[in-house]
N, C-alpha and C positions, 0 to 999 in steps of 0.2 A: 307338170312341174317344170318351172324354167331352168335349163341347166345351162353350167359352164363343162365344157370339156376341156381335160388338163393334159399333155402330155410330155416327156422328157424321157433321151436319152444319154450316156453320160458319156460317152468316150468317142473321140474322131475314131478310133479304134474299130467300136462296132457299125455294123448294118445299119446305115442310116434309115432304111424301109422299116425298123423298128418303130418307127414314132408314128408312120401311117400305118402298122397293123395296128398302135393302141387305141387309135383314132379312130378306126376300121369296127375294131372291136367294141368299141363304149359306142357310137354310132347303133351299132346293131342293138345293144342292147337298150338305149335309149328309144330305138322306136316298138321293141318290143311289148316295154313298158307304158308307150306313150308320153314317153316326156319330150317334151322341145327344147330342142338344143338352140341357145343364144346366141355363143360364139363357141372358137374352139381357140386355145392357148397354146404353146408351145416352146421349149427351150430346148436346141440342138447340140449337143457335146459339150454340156454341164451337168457336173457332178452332181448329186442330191448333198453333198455337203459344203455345196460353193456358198450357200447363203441366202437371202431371203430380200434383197432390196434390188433395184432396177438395176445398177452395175453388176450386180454377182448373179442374177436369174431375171433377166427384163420379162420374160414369158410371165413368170408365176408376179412376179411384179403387178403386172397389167391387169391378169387373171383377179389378183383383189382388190386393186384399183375399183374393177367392174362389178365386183360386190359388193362393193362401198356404195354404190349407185343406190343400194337397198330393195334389186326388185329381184335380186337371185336367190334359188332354193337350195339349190343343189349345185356341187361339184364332183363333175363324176372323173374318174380316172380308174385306168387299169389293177393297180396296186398300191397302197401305203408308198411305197420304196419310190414309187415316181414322185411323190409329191416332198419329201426329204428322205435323207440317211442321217440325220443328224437329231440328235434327239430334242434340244433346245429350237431345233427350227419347228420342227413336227408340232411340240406344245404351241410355241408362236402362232404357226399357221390356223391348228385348229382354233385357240382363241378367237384369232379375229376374223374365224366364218360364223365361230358360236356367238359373236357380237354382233353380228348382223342378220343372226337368225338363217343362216345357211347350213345344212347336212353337207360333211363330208361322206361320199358313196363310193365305194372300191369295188373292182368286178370281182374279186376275188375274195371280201371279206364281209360285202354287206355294208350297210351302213355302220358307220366307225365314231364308237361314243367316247368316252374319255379311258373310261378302262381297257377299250381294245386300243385305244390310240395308242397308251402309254407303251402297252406291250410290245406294239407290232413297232412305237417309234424305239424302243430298245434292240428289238431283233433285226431291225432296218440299218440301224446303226453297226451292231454287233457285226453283220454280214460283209459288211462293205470293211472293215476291220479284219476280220477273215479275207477275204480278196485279194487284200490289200500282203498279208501274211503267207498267201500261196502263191502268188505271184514272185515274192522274193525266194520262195523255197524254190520255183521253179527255176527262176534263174541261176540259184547258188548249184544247183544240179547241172546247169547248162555250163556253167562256166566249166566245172567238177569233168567236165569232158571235154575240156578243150575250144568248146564252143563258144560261141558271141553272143549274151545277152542283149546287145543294146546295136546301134546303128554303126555303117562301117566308116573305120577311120581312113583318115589319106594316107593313101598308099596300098589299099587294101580292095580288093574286090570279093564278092560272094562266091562260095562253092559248095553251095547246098549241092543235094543230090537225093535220090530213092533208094533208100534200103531194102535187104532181097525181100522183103512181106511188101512193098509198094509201095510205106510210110516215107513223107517227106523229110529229111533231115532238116534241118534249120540253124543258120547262124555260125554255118563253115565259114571261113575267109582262105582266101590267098592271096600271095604278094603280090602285086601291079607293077609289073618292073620299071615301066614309065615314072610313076610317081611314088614309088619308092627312091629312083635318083633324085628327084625334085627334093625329097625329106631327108636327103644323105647333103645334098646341097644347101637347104637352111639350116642344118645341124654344122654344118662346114663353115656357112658365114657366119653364123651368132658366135662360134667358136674364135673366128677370126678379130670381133669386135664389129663385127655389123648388127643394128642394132633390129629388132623386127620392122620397124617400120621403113626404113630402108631395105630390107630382103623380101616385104610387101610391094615396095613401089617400084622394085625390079621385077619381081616375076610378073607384074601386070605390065610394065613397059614394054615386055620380052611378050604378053600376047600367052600366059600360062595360067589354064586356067584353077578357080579355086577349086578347094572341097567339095562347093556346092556347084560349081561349073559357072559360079560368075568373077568379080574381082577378088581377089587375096588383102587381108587387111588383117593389120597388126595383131589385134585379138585374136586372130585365129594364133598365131604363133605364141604370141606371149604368154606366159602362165598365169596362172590365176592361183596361187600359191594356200586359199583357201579353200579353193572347190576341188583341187588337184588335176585340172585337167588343162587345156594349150598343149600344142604340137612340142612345145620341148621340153616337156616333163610326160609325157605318154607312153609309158614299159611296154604297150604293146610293140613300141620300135626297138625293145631289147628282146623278145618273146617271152612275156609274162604278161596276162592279161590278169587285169587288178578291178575287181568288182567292191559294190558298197560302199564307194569312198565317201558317200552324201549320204542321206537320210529327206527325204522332202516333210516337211512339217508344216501344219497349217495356223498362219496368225488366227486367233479365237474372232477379233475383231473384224478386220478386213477379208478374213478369210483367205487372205493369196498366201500362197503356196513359197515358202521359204529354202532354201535350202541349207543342211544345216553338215558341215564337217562329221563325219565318224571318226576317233581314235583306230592309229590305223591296226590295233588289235582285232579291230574289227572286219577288216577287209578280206575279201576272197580272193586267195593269188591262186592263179595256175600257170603253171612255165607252157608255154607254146614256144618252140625252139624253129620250128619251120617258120614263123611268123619273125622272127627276127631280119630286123633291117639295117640297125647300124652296131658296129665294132662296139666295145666295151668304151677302149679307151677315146674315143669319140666323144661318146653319152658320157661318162666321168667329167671329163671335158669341161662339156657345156653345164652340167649341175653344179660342180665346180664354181662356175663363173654366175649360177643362178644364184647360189648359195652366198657367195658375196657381196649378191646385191639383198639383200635379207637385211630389213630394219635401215635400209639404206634413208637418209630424206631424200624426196622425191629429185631435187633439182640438182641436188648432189648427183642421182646417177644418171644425169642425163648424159648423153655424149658429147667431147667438145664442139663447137660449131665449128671452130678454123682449128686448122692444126697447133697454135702455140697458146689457144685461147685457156687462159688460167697460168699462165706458166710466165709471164715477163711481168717484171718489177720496175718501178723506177728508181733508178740509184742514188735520186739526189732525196726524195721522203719518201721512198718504200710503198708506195701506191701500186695497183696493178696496172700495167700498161694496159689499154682496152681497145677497141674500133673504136674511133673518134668516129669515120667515116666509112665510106664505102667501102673503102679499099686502103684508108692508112691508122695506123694504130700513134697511142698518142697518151701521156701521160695522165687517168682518171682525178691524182690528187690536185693537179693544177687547171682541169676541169670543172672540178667540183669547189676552187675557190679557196683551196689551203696554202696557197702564199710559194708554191714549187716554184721553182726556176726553171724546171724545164720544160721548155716550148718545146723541144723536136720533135717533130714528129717520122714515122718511118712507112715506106710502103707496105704493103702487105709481102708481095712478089719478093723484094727486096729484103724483107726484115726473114721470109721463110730461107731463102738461098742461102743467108749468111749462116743459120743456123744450122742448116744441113753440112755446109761446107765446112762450119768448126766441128759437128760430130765426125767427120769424117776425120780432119788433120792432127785435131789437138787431142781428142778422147779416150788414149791410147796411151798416156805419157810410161814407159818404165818405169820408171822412179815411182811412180802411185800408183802402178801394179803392186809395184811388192812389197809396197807399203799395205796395202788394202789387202794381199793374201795374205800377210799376215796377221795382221788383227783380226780375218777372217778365221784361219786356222787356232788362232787363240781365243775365239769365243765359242769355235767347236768343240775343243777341246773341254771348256767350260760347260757347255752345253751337256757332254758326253754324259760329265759327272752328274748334273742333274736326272738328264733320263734315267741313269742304273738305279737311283734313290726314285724314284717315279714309278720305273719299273716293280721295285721290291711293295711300295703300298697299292698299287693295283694288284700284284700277283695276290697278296692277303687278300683285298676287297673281294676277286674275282672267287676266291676259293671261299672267304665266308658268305657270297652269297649265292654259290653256286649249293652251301650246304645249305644253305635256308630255306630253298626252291626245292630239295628235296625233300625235307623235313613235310616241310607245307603239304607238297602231293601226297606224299605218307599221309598225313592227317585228313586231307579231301576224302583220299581214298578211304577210309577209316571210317566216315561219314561226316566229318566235320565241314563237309563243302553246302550242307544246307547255312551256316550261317555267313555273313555279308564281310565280314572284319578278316573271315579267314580267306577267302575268295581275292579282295583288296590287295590284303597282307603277299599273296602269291602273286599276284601282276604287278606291284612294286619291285617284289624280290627277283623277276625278270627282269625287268628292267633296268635295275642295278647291274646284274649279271649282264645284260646283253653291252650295257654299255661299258663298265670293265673291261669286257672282250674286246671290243673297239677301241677303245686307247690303247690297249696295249697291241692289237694291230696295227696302230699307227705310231709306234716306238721304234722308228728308225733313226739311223747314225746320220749327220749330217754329211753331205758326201766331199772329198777330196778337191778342191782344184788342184789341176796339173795345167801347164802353161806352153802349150807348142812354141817356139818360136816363129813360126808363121801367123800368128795371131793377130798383128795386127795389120795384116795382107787382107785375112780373111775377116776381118771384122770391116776394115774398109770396104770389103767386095758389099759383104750385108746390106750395109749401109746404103751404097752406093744402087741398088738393085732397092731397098725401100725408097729411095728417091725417086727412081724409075716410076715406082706403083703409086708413090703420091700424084707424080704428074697425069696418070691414068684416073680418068671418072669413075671406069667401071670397078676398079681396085684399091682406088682413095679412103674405102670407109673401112677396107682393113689393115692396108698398111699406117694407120694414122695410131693406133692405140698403141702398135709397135715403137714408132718413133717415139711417141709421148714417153714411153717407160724411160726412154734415154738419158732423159732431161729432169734435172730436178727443180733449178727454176733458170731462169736468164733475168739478167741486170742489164739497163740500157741505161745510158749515162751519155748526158751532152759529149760531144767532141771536140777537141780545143780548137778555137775559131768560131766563126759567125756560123758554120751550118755544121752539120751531119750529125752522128751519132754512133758512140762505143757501144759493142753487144757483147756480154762474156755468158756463155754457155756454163753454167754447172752442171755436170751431168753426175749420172746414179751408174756410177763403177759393176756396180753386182751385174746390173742390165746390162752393160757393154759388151761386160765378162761371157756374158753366158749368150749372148747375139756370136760376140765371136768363136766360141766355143761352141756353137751349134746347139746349145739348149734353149728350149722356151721362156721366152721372156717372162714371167710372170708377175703379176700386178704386185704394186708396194703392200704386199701386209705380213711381209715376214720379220722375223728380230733383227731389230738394227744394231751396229757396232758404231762405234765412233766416227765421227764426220773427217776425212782425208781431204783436206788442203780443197775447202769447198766443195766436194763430190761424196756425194753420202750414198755409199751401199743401201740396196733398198733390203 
């Protein structure tokens, strides 16, 4: 009888000598019987439900390719389960051997006719479903101790060990204090306003190597805000290690393997405390700053290229100033043919000095200090009343659905948790409740300015020390988002005579305020008050 030999196994995971004992074995049994073996097939570290055409299993591909030829009898293979796990492939496959008049033969089952097919392609399938279901109970138990289901992150080295019976532990980590500073240091720059690909293209300049021990590249850092995972959204650098965040699922058609977001009701936390690498208010930080850029458009959150790029206007039609050139900036509206009058153009070098040198002299003025503290303290004040009324319809929300969530458990408890609507009905009413609680955690009083009289010593020092870091390469990419905050926009305006040009600075008071004041600059997205003699509180 001519036969083909079939054989596969499914995971880089297992025993590659797997596929030559199946080989080993249907050989044996082939000359047992007398039959002569054609060729022998094979597919290495594919799944039995990756699929049935030349990209998804080139082995089984070929395999009926060569039965197509019309002079084969027999396909012998170890078990059903090698040839699919998928039930729609298994009918497929037998099909078109029964159309060319070929026996499918299993060492294990005999010759395999339509009714053993069906069963054995159900319990093939079933199995690998099962597999697939103890695998994740295994891990949710690994995590459930503290341990590492999956590969180690940066910063993290193994420390397995032998437990007193002589069992291998598995999936211990500990801290790598090298590259744990490394991850306290992109946590520090992204923080700063450096953006990944910039904290990418320094650690590789600097000769630091990656996660996998070659170059560091943006992706690794960046988040992926769907899949939950990049180096700055990663709880194992708070010690929590957070399992299940995916689910892998397979397209019906292509058969590749998808990955698909879990609700995070779904996820496995466990606090690992000794695994902790950066401060709170670090990490707050940086999510903070991720959290902002959320729904952003893309070109929008890009980073400025020059320091004043998006910020100067032309005074005669409101155009933005842009790089005409290399190195000089230059009216875009009389560029692009809108009838401006203004030729001037300004250096780059030149147009940055003057603007430093006005946040330093002018930025400051008394008089719109206390102009601006006070409109400030008068929209606090305003504010105040709002929150106590904010406060009062969360306190109710948080209390009618703190009762609802119990009512509910009553009811589960009771046995009303086999139906679907009551189930729903209870993780809604969480939900409401957890987030209640969180507003009204974030119901704080706006805070006070007080106004040293050394202020604007110490707001000039600031300033004076960000210029510094601008002239610096290796400090430029964070003191740059600082400055920015300064400035609200700049006007350039011909100068009287045949050359030069006027530069008026409006700057963002709140930002000055609080540079000099020693507090954190923080990006334009809180409530604004009224515009002060062209400087608008951000």
């Amino acid at each position: 009888m001519r036969t083909l030999i079939y054989a596969r196994y499914s995971s880089q995971l297992q025993n590659s000598r797997s596929i030559d004992q199946q080989v080993e074995v249907c050989r044996e049994r082939a000359a047992r019987e007398g039959w002569a073996v054609i060729d022998v097939f094979m597919d290495y570290a594919i799944g039995g439900g990756a699929g049935t055409n030349e990209a998804q299993r080139p082995g089984l591909a070929a395999m009926l390719s060569r039965v197509e030829q019309g002079d084969i009898e027999q396909v012998l293979v170890d078990t059903t389960s090698r040839i699919a796990r998928n039930q729609g492939d298994s009918h497929h496959i037998r099909d078109r051997l029964n159309y060319w008049g070929t026996r499918l033969f299993t060492l294990g089952d005999g010759e395999i006719d339509r009714f053993k097919g069906a069963i054995k392609g159900l319990l093939d399938e079933q199995q690998r479903v099962e597999l697939r279901h103890n695998i994740k109970r295994g891990q949710r138990d690994t995590v459930a101790q503290g341990r590492s289901p999956a590969g180690i992150a940066y910063g993290y080295r193994t420390a397995n060990r032998i437990d007193p019976n002589g069992r291998p532990v598995r999936g211990l980590r500990e801290i790598d204090a090298e590259q744990a500073e490394i991850v306290r240091r992109i946590f520090r720059d992204y923080a700063a306003g450096i953006s990944p690909v910039a904290i990418a293209q320094r650690l590789n300049a600097e000769g630091v190597p990656g996660p996998r021990g070659d170059r560091w590249r943006a992706t690794t850092i960046r988040p992926d805000r769907t899949r939950g995972n990049g180096m700055l959204q990663n709880q194992l650098y708070i010690g929590r290690i957070i399992h299940n965040r995916t689910s892998k699922v397979i397209e019906p058609v292509t058969r590749t393997v998808r990955i698909r977001p879990n609700p995070p009701e779904q996820w496995v936390i466990e606090d690992v405390p000794h695994l902790r690498i950066l401060d709170q208010d670090l990490w707050d930080e940086v999510q903070n700053g991720l959290r902002r850029l959320e729904g952003t458009v893309p070109h929008k959150a890009r980073r400025a290229r020059h320091l004043l790029s998006g910020l100067g206007f032309c005074g005669e039609c409101g155009s933005p100033y842009i790089v005409r050139s290399r190195t000089y900036w230059g009216c875009s509206g009389r560029r692009e043919g809108n009838n401006c009058s203004n030729n001037r153009t300004v250096a780059n070098a030149d147009y940055e000095e003057r603007v430093l040198q006005g946040l330093k002299r002018h930025m400051l003025d008394p008089r719109l200090v206390a102009i601006w503290v006070k409109e400030f303290h008068e929209e606090r004040t305003r504010r105040t009343a709002d929150l106590k009324r904010e406060r009062r319809d969360l306190e109710r929300k948080l209390s009618e659905s703190s009762a609802k969530v119990t009512r509910l458990v009553d009811a589960i408890s009771g046995g009303a948790g086999e139906f679907q609507e009551i189930r729903d009905a209870l993780t809604k009413a969480r939900a409401d409740r957890d987030a209640a609680a969180a507003q009204l955690a974030e119901l704080e009083a706006l805070p006070v300015i007080t106004l040293h009289p050394a202020i604007a010593e110490d707001y000039r020092r600031q300033v004076q020390e960000l210029t510094a870091a601008i002239s610096d390469p290796a400090a430029r990419d964070g003191a740059m988002p600082a400055i920015r905050q300064l400035i609200d926009r700049i006007v350039l305006r011909p100068a009287k005579g045949e050359r030069g040009i006027e530069i008026e600075v409006e700057g963002r008071l709140a930002a000055i305020v609080a540079l000099a004041t020693g507090r954190k600059v923080e990006p334009v997205s809180t409530a604004k008050v009224e515009r002060v003699a062209g400087i608008e509180p951000a």
